[in-house]
C-alpha positions, 0 to 999 in steps of 0.5 A: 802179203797179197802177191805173197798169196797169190803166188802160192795160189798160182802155184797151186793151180799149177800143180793141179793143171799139171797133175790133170795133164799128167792123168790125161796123158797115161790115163785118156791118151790111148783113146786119142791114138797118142803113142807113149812109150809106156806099156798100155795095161788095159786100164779099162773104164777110167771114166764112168760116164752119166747116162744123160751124157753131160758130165763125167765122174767116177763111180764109186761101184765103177767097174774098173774099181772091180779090177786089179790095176797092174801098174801100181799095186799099192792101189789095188781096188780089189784083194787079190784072188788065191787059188783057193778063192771061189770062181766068181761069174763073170757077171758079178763085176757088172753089176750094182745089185740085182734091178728089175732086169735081172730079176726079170730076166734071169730065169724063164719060166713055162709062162714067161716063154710062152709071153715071150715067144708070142711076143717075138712073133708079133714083132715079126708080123708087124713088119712083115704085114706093114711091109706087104700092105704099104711096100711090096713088090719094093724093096722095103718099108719106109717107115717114116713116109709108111711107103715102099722104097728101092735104090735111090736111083737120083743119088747112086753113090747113096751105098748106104741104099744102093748096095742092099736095095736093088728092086728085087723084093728084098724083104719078102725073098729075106723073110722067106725061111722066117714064115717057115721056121715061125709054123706058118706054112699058108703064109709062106706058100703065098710067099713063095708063089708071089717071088716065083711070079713076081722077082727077077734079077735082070735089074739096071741095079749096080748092088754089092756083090756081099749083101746080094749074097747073104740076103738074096741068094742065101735066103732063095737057097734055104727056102728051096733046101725047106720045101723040098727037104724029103724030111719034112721037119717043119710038117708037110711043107711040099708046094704042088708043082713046084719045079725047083724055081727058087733054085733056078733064081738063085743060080740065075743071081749068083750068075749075075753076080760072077763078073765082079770076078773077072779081071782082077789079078789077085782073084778077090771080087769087086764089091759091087755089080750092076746086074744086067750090065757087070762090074760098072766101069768106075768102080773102085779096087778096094774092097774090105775082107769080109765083103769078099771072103764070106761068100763061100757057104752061099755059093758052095751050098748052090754048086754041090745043089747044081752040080757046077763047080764054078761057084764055090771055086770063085768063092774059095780063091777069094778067101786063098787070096785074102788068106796069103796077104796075112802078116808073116808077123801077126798071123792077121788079116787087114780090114780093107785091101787092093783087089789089082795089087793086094796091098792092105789098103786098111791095116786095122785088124778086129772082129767088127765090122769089115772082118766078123764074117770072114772068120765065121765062113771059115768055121761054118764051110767046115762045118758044113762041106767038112773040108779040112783046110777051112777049119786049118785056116780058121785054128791058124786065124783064132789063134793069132786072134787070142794072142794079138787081140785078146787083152785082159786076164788070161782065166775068164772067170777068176784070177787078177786083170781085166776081164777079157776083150778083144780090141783093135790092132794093127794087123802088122805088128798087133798095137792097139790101134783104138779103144772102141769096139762095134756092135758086129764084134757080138757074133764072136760068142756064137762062132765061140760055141761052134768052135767049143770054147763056151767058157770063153764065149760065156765071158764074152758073152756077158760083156755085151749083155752088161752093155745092153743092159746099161743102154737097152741095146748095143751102140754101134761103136763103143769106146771101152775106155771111156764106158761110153757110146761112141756111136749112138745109135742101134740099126737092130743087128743081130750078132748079139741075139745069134750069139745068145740064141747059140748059148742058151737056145731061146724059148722055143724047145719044141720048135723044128731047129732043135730036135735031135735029128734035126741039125742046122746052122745060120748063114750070116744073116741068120737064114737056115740051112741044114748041116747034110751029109750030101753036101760032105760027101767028097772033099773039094779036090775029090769032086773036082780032082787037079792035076799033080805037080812035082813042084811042092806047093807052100804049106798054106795052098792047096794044088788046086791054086797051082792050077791055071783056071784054064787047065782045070776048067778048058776055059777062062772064068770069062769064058765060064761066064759067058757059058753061064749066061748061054745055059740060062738063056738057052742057048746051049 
């Protein structure tokens, strides 16, 4: 009778191990990059995990209960949605009756505004006070040692520093445009005055070419549009004797930045220059796409301000380069490529981290220069995007499935690749609202907000299978907070950025530059005409790319360097 037990209990053991193993496999297995032949149906969050993070269970209100399960229709979790049925928010499958953030949150009143504006305002000053008093002329504040910190000068291949940091006062040249759209006019005078007296770019610091762009070069280029707009539209901003100095720095750092062009074969830039010196002889060829595909709106805005073309044409050829490397099957980009041979050196294909800007560039040149073949290239882009990336339900609001996300695939062939998204994924919403889709931005747009909510900020990586954190912590991005502020416009109505008149849009790194016909007024190919070939370009480049740089320039880009570097130093 013993054994006789003991063999039923065996075999009951082994049905449960095997059952469990059965559920791992077509339940977790994606997560872990196994590849099943089975269709995966975007089953979202099989797991409900605890806050506290030391066990896992099920939810009984789980958000995936909310959902139509397609591979099994006997064991729907919810009924089916009819044509006639009422569209339900998005936001309804997040929630778990109303809490106290959403009846703190979901209106604002004149008094609730007027708290969170001032609050808003004294979280910037106590950075920016702290920063000046314990840091500047240094790079930024260390919080913890309350001291100033630059590169890391004893550990170079520290990039997590070294790329963003190059004793050059970032923080105070980064929060210029800030002062001035916060009112304070005295403060962002002095400001002024100390980057004018104080910064300069000739530098022993090797930085990257992407992050000196977004943050240097285009916080210099919006104060300098601000204080000498004839407008006006933030008041009487003018600086006496003021001689166009934050211009002469912006053009003086972007010069600086131009070697990281030269001698490479595909024309995609470098990552990473040293400042005095170029392109530092070990660096690497790999570069990822939004590092050397988001320089346009930069450097276009400073050739049209100067009148020297060589900036937004180096731009431009790096964002054609990357552009032809895309899939003949997908339509998609890589994340990571050879800048010598063009090969994808990293195939993951996303809206993250290593792509998120280069489609925002695209959208935002054409809305700022009006050129027709940025907005060509960037249709061609979102709509291999919502056929390749986008998986759920195809009606944001209503019908059966999953909600919609956008995950990462294999740029050749559009197989998902993983089940995590990144908290830089959160700009998509906004760029969204540019391009007119606001249906599907306010959709996307609730996903991250039910996970802010869940967790009081975005984790940096976030495994949407498992609905948990892969990464934990919040470096205080902005793309969830842009993309809020395009769709509801923030609390501040009577400020400058929303009068009617008064139309702006943000760099990537949120600086603002005005959208202003001077800078539409001739196309790209009329300002700087090519020659005419009887040869029929490829549909996806335009003449100019058929063009050596040596005919359309009389000289070769080093030789435009070298000019560059002669102007600035006087000698021609």
């Amino acid at each position: 009778m013993m054994q006789w037990r003991s063999v039923v209990v065996g075999l009951l053991v082994l049905r449960v191990v095997l059952n469990c193993v059965v559920w791992l496999v077509f339940g977790l297995g994606p997560s872990w990059g196994f590849d099943f032949p089975v269709k995966f149906t975007f089953n979202l969050h099989k797991i409900e995990l605890l806050n506290n993070g030391d066990r896992a269970t099920v939810k009984p209100n789980a958000w995936s209960q909310h959902m139509h399960d397609n591979r099994n229709p006997q064991t729907k979790t919810c009924s089916k949605i009819s044509g006639n049925s009422p569209k339900m928010s998005y936001l309804s499958f997040f929630q778990e009756g109303r809490d106290d953030y959403d009846r703190k949150y979901s209106s604002f009143p004149d008094a609730l505004k007027v708290k969170m504006r001032g609050m808003a305002k004294d979280m910037f000053y106590f950075g920016y006070d702290n920063y000046m008093k314990f840091a500047f002329p240094e790079d930024e504040l260390n919080p913890i040692a309350c001291e100033g910190r630059g590169p890391d000068v004893l550990n170079p291949s520290n990039i997590n520093i070294n790329d963003v940091l190059g004793n050059y006062s970032l923080t105070l040249i980064d929060a210029l445009d800030t002062l001035l759209v916060l009112g304070n006019v005295t403060e962002f005078h002095r400001a002024v005055k100390l980057v004018i007296d104080t910064v300069s770019f000739d530098k022993d610091s090797t930085v990257q070419v992407f992050e000196a762009n977004i943050r240097i070069l285009g916080s210099l280029i919006s104060a300098h549009i601000l204080l000498t707009d004839p407008r006006h539209p933030f008041g009487d901003v003018g600086l006496k004797d003021y001689d166009n100095e934050l211009l002469h720095l912006a053009h003086d750092l972007a010069v600086r930045l131009l070697p990281a062009f030269e001698n490479t074969s595909t024309g995609i830039p470098y990552p990473r220059v040293n400042l005095k010196t170029g392109v530092p002889p070990d660096s690497i060829n790999e570069t990822c796409t939004a590092g050397a595909g988001s320089l346009l709106v930069e450097f276009g805005i400073l050739s049209r301000l100067i009148g020297d073309s060589t900036f937004e044409w180096v731009a431009r050829r790096a964002v054609k380069a990357l552009w032809n490397l895309r899939s003949n099957e997908t339509g998609l980009l890589g994340n990571v490529v050879n800048i010598q041979t063009g090969q994808w050196v990293g195939k993951q294909s996303g809206l993250g981290a290593g792509m998120d800007s280069f489609y925002e560039y695209l959208l935002k040149s054409y809305i700022l220069f009006g050129e027709k073949e940025d907005y060509r290239m960037f249709s061609a882009a979102y709509e291999s995007i919502q056929s390749h990336l986008r998986k759920g339900r195809e009606a944001c609001n209503e019908g059966e499935g999953d909600p919609p996300l956008y995950v990462n695939v294999n740029m050749l062939n559009g197989q998902i690749m993983n089940t995590w998204i990144d908290s830089l994924q959160a700009f998509f919403p906004g760029l969204q609202v540019l391009n007119g889709d606001v249906e599907n931005a306010i959709c996307l747009h609730a996903f991250y907000y039910a996970i802010w909510k869940r967790f009081g900020a975005l984790p940096e990586r976030y495994n949407w299978q498992l609905q948990a954190p892969d990464v934990l912590f919040y470096p205080l991005r902005p793309e969830l907070v842009e993309s809020t502020y395009l769709l509801y416009q923030l609390f501040d109505e009577e400020n400058p950025l929303h009068k009617s008149e008064n139309k702006y849009i943000f760099t990537t790194e949120g600086h603002v530059v005005p959208i202003d016909q001077h800078f539409r007024k001739n196309s790209w190919e009329e300002q700087y005409p090519c020659e005419e070939s009887n040869k029929e370009p490829p549909a996806n480049i335009s003449n100019c790319e058929r063009i050596p740089e040596e005919r359309r320039y009389g000289l070769p880009l080093k030789s435009m360097y070298m000019r560059q570097i002669d102007h600035m130093v006087g000698l021609s």
